[in-house]
matplotlib code that plots the C-alpha trace (Angstrom):
import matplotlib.pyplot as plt

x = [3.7, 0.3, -2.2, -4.9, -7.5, -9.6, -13.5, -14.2, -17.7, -20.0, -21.2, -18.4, -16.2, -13.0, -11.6, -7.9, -8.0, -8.6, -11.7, -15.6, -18.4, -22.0, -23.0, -25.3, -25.2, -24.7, -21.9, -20.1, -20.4, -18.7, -15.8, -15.2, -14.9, -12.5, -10.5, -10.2, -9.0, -6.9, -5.6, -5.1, -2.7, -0.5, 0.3, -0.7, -2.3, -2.8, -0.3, 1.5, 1.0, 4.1, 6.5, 4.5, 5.0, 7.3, 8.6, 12.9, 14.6, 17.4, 18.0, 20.4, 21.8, 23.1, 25.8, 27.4, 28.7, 25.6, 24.1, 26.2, 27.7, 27.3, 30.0, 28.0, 24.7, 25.8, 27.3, 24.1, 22.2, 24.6, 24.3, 20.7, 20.4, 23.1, 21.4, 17.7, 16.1, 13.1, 13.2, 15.6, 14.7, 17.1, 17.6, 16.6, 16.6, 18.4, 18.4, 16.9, 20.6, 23.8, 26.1, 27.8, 28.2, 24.5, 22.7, 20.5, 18.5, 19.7, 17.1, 17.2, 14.5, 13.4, 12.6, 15.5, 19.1, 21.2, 23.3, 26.9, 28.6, 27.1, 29.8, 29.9, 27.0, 24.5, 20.8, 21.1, 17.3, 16.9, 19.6, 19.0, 15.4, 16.4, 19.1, 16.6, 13.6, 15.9, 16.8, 13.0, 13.7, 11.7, 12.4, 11.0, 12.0, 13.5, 13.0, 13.2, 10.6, 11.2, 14.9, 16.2, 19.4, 22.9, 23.4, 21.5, 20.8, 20.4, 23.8, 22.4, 19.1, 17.7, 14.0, 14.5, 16.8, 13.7, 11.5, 13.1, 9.2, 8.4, 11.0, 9.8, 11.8, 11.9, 10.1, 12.6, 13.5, 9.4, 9.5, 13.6, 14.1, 15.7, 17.3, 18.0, 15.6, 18.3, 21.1, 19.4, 17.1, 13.7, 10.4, 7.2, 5.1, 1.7, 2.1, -0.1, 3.3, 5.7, 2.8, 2.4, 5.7, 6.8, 3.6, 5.0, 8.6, 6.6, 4.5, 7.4, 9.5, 6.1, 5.2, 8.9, 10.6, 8.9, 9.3, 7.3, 6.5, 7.7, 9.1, 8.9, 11.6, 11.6, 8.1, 8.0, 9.4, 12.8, 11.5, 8.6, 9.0, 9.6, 6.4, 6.8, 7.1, 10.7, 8.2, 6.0, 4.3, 3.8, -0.1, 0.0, 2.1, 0.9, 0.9, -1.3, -3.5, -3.8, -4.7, -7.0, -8.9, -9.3, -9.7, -6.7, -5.0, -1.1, 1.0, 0.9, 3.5, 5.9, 4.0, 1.3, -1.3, -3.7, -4.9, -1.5, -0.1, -3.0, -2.6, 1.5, 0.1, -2.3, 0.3, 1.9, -0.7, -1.7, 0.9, 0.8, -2.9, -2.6, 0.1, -2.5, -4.8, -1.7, 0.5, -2.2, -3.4, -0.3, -2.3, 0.6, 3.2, 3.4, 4.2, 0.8, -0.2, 2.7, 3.6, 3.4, 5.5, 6.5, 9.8, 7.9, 9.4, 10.2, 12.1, 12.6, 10.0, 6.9, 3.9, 0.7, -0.9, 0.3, -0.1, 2.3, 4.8, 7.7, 6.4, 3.2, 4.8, 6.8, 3.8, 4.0, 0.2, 1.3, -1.0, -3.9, -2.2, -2.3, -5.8, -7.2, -5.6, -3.1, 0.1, 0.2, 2.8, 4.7, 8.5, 9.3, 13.1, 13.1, 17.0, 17.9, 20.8, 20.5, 23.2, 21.7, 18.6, 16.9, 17.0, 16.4, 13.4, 12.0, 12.6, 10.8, 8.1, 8.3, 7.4, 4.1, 2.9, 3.6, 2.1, -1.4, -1.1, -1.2, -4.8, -5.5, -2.0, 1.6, 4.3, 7.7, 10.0, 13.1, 15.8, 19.4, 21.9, 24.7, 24.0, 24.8, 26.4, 25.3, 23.8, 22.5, 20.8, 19.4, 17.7, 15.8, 14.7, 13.5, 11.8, 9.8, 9.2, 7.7, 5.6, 3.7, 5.4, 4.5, 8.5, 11.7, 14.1, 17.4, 19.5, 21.7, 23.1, 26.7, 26.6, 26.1, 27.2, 28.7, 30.9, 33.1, 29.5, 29.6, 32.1, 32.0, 29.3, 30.8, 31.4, 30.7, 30.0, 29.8, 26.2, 24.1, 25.8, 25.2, 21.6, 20.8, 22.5, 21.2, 17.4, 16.2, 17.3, 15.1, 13.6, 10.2, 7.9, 6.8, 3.3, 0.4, -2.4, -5.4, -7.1, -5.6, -6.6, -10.0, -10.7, -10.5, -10.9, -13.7, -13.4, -12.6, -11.2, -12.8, -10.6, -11.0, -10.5, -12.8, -13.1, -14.6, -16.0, -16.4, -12.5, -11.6, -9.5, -8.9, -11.3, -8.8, -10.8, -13.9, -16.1, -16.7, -18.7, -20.1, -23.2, -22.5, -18.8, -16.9, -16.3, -12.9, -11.4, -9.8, -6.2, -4.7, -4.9, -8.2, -7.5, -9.8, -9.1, -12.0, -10.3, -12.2, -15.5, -17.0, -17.5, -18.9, -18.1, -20.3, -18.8, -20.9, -22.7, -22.7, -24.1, -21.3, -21.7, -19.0, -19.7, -17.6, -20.0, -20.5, -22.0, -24.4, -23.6, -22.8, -24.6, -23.8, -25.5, -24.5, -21.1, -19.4, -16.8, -15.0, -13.4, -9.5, -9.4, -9.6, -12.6, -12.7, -15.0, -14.3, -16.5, -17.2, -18.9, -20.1, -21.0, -23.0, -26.6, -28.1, -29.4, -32.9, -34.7, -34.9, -38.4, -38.4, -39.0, -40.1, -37.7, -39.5, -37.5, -40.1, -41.8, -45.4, -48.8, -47.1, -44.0, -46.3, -48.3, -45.0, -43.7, -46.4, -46.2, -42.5, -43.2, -45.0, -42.0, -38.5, -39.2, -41.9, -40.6, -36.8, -35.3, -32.2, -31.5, -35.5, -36.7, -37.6, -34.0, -34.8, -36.8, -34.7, -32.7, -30.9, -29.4, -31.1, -31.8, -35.8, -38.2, -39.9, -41.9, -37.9, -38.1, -41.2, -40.6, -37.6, -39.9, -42.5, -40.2, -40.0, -43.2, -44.8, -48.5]
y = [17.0, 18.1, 16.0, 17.3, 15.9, 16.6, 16.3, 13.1, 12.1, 9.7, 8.2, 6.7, 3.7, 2.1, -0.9, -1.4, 2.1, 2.8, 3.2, 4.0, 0.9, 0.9, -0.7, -3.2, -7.4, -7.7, -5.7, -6.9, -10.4, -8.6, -7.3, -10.5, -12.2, -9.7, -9.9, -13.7, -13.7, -10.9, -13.0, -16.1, -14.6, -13.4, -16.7, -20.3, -20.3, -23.6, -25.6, -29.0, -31.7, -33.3, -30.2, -29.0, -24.8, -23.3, -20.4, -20.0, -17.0, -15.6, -11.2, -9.8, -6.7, -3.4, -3.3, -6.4, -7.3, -8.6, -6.1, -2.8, -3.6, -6.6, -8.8, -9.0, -9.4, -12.0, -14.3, -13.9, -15.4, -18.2, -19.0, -18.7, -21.2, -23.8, -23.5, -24.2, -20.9, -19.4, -15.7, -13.1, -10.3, -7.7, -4.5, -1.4, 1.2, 0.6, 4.7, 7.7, 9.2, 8.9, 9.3, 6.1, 2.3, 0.8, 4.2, 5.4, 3.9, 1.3, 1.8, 4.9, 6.8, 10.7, 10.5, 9.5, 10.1, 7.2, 5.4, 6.1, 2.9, 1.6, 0.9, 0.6, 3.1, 0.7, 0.8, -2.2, -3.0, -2.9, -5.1, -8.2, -8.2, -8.8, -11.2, -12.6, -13.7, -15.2, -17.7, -18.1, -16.1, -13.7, -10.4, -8.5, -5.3, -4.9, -1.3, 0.1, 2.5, 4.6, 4.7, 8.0, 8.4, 8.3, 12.3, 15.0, 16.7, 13.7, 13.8, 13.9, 14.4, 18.1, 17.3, 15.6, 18.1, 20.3, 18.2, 17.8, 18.0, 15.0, 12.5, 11.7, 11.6, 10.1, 11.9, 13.3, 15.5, 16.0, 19.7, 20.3, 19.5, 16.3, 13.6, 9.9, 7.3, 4.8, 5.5, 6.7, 9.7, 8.2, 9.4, 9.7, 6.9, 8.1, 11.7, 11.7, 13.7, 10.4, 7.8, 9.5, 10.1, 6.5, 5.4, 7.1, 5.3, 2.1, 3.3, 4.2, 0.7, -1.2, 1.0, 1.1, -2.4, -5.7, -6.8, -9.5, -7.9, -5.3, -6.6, -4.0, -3.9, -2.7, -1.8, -1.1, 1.1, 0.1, 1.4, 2.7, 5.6, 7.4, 8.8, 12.3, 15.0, 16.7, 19.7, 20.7, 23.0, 20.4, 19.8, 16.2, 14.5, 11.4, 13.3, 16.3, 13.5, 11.5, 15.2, 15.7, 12.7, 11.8, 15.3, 14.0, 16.8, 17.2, 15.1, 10.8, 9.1, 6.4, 3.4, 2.5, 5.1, 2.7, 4.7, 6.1, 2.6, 1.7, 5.4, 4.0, 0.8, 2.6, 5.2, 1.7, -0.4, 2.7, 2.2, -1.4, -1.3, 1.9, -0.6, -3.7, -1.7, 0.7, -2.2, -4.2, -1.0, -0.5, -2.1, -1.7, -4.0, -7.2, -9.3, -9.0, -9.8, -8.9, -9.8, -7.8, -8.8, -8.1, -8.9, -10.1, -9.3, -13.0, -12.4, -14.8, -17.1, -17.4, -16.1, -17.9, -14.4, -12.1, -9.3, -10.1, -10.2, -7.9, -7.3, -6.1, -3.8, -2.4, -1.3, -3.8, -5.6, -8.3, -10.9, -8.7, -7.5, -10.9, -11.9, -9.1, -10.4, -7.1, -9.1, -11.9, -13.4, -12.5, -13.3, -13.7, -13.3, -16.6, -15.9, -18.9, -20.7, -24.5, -25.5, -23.7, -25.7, -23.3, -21.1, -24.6, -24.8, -21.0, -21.6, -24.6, -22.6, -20.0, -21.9, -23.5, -20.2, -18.2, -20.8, -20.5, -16.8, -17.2, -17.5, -17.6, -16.1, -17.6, -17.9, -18.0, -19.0, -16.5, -18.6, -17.0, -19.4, -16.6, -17.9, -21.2, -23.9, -25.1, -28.4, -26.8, -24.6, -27.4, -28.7, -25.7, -24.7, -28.7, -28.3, -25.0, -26.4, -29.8, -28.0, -26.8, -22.9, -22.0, -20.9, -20.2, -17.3, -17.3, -14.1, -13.6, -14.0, -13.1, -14.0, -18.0, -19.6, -19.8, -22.8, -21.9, -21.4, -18.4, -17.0, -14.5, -15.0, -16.2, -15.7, -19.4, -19.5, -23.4, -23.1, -22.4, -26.3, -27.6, -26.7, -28.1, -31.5, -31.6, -30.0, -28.4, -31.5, -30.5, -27.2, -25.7, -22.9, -19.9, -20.6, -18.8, -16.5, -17.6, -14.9, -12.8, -14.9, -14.3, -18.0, -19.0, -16.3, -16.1, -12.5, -8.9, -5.6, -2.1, 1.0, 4.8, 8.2, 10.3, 13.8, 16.9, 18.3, 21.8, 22.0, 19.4, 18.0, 14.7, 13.6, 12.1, 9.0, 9.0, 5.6, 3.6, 0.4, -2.0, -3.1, -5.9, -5.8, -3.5, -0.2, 1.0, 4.4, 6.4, 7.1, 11.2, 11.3, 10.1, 6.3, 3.6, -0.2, -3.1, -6.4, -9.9, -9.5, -11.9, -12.2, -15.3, -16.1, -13.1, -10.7, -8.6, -5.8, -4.1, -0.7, 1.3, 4.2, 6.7, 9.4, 11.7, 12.1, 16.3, 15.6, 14.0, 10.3, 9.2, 6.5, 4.3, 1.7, -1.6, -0.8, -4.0, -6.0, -8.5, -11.5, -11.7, -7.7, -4.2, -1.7, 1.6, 3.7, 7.6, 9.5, 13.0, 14.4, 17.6, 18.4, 22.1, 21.8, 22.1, 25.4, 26.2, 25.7, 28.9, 31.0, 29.4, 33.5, 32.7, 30.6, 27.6, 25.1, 24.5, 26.4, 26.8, 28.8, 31.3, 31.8, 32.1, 35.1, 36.7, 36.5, 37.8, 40.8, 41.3, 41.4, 44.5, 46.4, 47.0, 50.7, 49.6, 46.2, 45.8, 47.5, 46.4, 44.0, 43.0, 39.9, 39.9, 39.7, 36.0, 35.9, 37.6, 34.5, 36.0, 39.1, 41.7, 43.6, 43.0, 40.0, 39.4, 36.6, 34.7, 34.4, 33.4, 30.4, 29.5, 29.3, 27.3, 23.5, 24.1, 24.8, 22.2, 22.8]
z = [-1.8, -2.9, -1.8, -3.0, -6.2, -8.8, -6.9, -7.7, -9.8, -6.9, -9.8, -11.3, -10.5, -11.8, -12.5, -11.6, -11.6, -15.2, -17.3, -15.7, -16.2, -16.1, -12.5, -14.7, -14.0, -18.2, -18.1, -15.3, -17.0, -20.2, -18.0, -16.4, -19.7, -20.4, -17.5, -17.8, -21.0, -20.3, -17.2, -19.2, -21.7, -18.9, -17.2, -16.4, -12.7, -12.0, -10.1, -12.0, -9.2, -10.8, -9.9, -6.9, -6.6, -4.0, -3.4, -2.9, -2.5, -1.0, 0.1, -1.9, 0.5, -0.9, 1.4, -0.2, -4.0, -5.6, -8.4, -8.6, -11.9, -15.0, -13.7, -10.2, -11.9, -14.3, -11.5, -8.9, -11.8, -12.3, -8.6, -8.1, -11.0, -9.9, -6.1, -8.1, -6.5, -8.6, -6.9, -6.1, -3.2, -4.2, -1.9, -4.2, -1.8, 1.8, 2.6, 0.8, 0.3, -0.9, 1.7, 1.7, 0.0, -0.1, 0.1, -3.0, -5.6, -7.5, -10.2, -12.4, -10.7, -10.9, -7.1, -5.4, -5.9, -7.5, -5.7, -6.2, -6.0, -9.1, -12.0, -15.7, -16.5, -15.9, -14.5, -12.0, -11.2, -15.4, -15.8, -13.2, -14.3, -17.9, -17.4, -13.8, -16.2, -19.2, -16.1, -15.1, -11.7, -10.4, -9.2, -6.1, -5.4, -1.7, 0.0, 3.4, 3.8, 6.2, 7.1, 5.5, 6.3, 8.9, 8.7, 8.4, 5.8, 3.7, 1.1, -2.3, -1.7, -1.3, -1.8, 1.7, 3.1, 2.6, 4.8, 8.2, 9.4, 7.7, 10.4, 13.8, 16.4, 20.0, 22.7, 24.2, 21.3, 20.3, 18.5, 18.4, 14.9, 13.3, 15.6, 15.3, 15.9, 17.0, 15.0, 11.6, 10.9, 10.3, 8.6, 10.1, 8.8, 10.1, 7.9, 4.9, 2.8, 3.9, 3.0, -0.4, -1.2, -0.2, -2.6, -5.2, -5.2, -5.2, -8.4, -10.1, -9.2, -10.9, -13.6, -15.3, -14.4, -15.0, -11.6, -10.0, -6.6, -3.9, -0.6, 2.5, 5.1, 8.5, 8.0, 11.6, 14.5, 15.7, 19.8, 21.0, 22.4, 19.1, 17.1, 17.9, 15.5, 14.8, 14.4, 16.5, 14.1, 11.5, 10.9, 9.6, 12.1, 13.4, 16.4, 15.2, 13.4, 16.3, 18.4, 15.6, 15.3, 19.0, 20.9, 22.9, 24.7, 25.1, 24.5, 25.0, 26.9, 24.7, 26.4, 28.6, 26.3, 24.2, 21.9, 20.9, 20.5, 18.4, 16.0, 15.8, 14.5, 12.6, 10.4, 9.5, 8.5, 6.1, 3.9, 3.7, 3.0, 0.6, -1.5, -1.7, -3.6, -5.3, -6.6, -8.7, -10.0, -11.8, -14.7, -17.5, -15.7, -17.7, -14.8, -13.1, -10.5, -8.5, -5.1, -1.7, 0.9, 3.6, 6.8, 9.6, 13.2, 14.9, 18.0, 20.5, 21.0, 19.2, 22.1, 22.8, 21.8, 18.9, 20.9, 23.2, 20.3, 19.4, 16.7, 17.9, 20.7, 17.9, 16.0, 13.6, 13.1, 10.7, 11.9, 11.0, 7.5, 7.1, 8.5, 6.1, 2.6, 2.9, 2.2, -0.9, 1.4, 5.1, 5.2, 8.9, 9.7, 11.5, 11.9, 14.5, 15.3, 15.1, 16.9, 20.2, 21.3, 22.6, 19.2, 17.4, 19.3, 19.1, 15.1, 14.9, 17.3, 15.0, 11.8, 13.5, 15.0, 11.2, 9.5, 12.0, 11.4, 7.8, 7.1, 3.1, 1.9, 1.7, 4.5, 3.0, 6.2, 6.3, 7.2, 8.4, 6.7, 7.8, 11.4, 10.6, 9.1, 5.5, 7.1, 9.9, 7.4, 5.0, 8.5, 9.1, 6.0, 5.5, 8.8, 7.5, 4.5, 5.6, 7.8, 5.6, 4.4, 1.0, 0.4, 2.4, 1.9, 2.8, 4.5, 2.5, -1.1, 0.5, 3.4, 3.0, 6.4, 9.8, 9.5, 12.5, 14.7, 16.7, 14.5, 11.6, 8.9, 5.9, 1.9, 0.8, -2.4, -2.0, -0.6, -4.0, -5.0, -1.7, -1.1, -4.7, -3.7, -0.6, -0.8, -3.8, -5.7, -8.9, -10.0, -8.9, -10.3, -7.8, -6.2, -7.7, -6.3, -6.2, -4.5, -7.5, -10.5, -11.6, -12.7, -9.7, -6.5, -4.7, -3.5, -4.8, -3.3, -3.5, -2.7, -3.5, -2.4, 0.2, -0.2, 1.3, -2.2, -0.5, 0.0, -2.3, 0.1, 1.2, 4.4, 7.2, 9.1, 7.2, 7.6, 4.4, 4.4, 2.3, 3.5, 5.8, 6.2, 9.2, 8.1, 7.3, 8.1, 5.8, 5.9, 5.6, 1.8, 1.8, 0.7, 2.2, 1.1, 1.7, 0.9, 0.9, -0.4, -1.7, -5.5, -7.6, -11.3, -12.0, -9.3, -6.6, -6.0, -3.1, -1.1, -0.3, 2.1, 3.0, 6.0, 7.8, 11.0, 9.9, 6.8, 5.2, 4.2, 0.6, -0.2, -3.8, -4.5, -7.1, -6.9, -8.6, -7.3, -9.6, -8.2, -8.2, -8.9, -8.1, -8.1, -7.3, -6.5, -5.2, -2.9, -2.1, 1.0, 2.0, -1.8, -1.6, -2.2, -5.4, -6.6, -6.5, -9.6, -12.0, -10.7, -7.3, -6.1, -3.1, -1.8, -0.8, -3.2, -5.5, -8.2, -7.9, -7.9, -5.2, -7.5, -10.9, -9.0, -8.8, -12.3, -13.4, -11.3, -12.2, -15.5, -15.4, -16.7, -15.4, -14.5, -11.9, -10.6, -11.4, -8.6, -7.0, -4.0, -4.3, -5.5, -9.1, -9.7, -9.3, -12.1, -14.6, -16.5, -19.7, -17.3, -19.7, -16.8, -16.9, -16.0, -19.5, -21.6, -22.5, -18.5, -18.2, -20.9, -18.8, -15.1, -17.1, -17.6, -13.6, -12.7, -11.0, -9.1]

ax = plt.figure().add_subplot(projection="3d")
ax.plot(x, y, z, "-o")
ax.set_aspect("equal")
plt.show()
């Protein structure tokens, strides 16, 4: 995909990506007013103490009968009313193909194939969001990334088949072409082309359906030693990046490098931190602000140290996307089985550890009710809940319960009944936001694009800060994203400096940041210098006594002074091909002794 822009103006700034302001305190009041109002017309922020907010949800697979035709949308409603949910995580996009049940889109989208189990002509996504909020449920949008397919070349989808240089693959097959990470054929998330093609699904999901948020699946490696490029040739791997960047020579083992493991993390957190800023900007979806979340990895038992998780050693930073206001809201898959006490315990472990990891965003506890029975299930998701988790989600819609324990998952349509006897006894609204609303957040974000304006290409780890806050690197295409800063009733201003350690820093200062929304603010670097001004003849950037002397000895007539390749070209302005008394009127605004 072309990544490349228009040369952004350094003077300029945007709010949620739309019009320029005038960095002045007045006007930032204005705009705040405005957003306010503008914020108050969309929904009611604060929380009813009466009917105390919480968030319940259940996955709806693809794989499964759910939302691939009216009859199957029309009784997931009915079910997540009778079981007293408010939210439905609905899997959008499982693979980037169509090869088989569950792959495609299941949204009617100009960037990847539709899926072809889909009956009765009907858009599905369009559909369950229509028939979703006439029952006061909301819908998130379910994708998985960066799984692309089971067999290459991706059926259905020749834009892919195109870009076997955008998968990675494991070491062992570094530079021969596509291969399987594990069993499916996997894209590279640390390449700028993936992260803006993946951005651009995402844009499309929130710009044409009212949805209430995006939820982001195996957002994650599935083993470590993969990362390497199917080709060798390709110049924005995470590999040629990470070569780039670092100076690192050859080629970094699967484990035990540092730095590697950190770039791994690195191509991940991108993307996540590319959508906080890319999802709110989508300024024309009524149901803003929408939710990011995310499927947190859980395994086992919860470690004294996150970086002794799975979930860390699979590249997958979620207590940082977390610590930094990345994610509205993690969903760990807290999939347990009750009945075992040891599980029972690592669940319960689980819950306390993800609820200390939460910082200032929600935890909604993803509970696996297929694992278990329907009481069993009740008992955990009371326990999460009690603890203090802002929600619970339950995997899945079809697959309810385990009755037989240990057997196979079953099709218990009894559950949505049971869990509104037996725990959601009365209906509750979603939570809100607060760091979103601007009433009553105490903190902005500021984003934008770097880039190099003598290429007019994006710049690939360049440093932005704002003065007294940790710089941030910029990703491939150029994106940089600076969440939690601090903005009162009247917002913030801040000095923002972008540098790329060749060339000169960019230094803005007053750049506004508004509280519960999104600024942004574009730099470009290496900008060529500014022509000298017009009867500087002598070179010496200015235009003086010394340059005066000159003019007036080129003007003693083109025959005698005009010659080519000498200087008193310099002082001819209209082109006529002589140095006369029009070019002397154009040296004289310039002249300064």
């Amino acid at each position: 995909m072309n990544t490349a822009a228009a040369t952004p103006r350094a003077s300029r700034f945007r709010l949620d990506h739309s019009r320029p302001a005038q960095v002045l305190p007045a006007r930032l009041v204005a705009i705040g007013l405005v957003c306010l109002a503008a914020s108050a017309a969309r929904a009611q922020f604060a929380d009813d103490p009466e009917n105390p907010p919480q968030f319940r949800a259940f996955w709806a697979d693809a794989f499964n009968a759910g939302f691939k035709n009216q009859t199957q949308i029309n009784s997931l409603i009915s079910r997540a009313v009778a079981g007293r949910y408010n939210a439905i995580i609905i899997e959008v996009l499982a693979f980037h193909d169509t090869g088989a049940n569950g792959h495609g889109a299941y949204w009617n989208s100009a960037i990847v194939p539709k899926a072809s189990d889909i009956t009765g002509g009907i858009d599905p996504l369009a559909q369950l969001v229509s028939a979703a909020h006439a029952n006061n449920l909301e819908v998130h949008a379910w994708i998985v990334p960066f799984r692309v397919c089971s067999t290459w070349p991706p059926p259905g989808n020749s834009y892919l088949a195109a870009r076997p240089h955008w998968l990675m693959v494991p070491q062992a097959a570094s530079g021969g072409g596509p291969a399987t990470v594990g069993s499916h054929y996997t894209f590279d998330p640390g390449s700028p082309d993936v992260q803006e093609y993946l951005v651009s699904i995402v844009r499309e999901l929130c710009t044409n359906y009212a949805i209430d948020g995006i939820n982001l699946d195996y957002i994650r490696y599935v083993q470590t030693d993969a990362g390497y490029p199917a080709d060798a040739s390709y110049q924005q791997s995470s590999l040629a990046r990470f070569r780039r960047l670092t100076g690192y020579v050859g080629t970094p083992p699967p484990t035990g490098n540092t730095s590697w493991n950190n770039f791994r993390r690195q191509g991940i957190d991108e993307l996540v931190r590319r959508l906080r800023a890319e999802i709110p900007a989508v300024t024309s979806n009524p149901r803003q602000p929408l939710r990011l979340t995310a499927d947190l990895i859980v395994f086992g038992n919860a470690p004294a140290l996150f970086t002794n998780s799975d979930a860390y050693n699979l590249f997958q930073n979620w207590r940082m996307w977390m610590e930094r206001g990345w994610l509205d809201a993690g969903i760990p898959m807290n999939y347990k089985r009750e009945h075992v006490s040891t599980e029972a315990t690592w669940y319960r472990n689980w819950v306390v550890a993800a609820i200390g990891w939460r910082y200032q965003r929600h935890m909604f506890m993803g509970q696996g009710n297929y694992l278990n029975t329907k009481a069993n299930s009740v008992t955990q998701l009371a326990y999460s809940l009690n603890a203090g988790c802002d929600g619970a989600v339950n995997y899945s819609y079809y697959s309810t319960a385990d009755e037989n324990i240990n057997g196979t998952p079953e099709n218990d349509w009894t559950w949505y009944t049971y869990v509104s006897t037996n725990l959601y006894t009365q209906t509750a609204p979603t939570p809100t936001m607060p760091w979103r609303d601007p009433n009553l957040a105490t903190e902005g974000t500021l984003w934008g694009r770097v880039i190099d304006a003598s290429t007019n290409q994006p710049v690939d780890g360049a440093l932005v800060q704002a003065l007294g806050f940790p710089a941030v690197a910029t990703d491939a295409n150029g994106y940089y994203v600076i969440t939690l800063l601090p903005a009162g009733i009247e917002g913030g201003l801040y000095s923002v400096t972008a540098s790329n350690g060749t060339c000169d820093p960019v230094t803005l200062n007053n750049v506004p940041v508004l509280r519960g929304r999104l600024t942004r603010q574009d730099f470009a670097l290496c900008s060529p210098p500014e022509p000298p001004p017009f009867g500087d003849l002598d070179g010496d950037n200015d235009v003086d006594m010394d340059d005066f002397e000159i003019m007036v000895f080129c003007m003693q007539g083109p025959d005698i002074t005009y010659i080519p390749g000498e200087f008193c070209l310099l002082g001819d302005s209209d082109d006529d091909f002589d140095v006369d008394l029009r070019d002397f009127a154009a040296l004289q605004p310039n002249f300064d002794p």
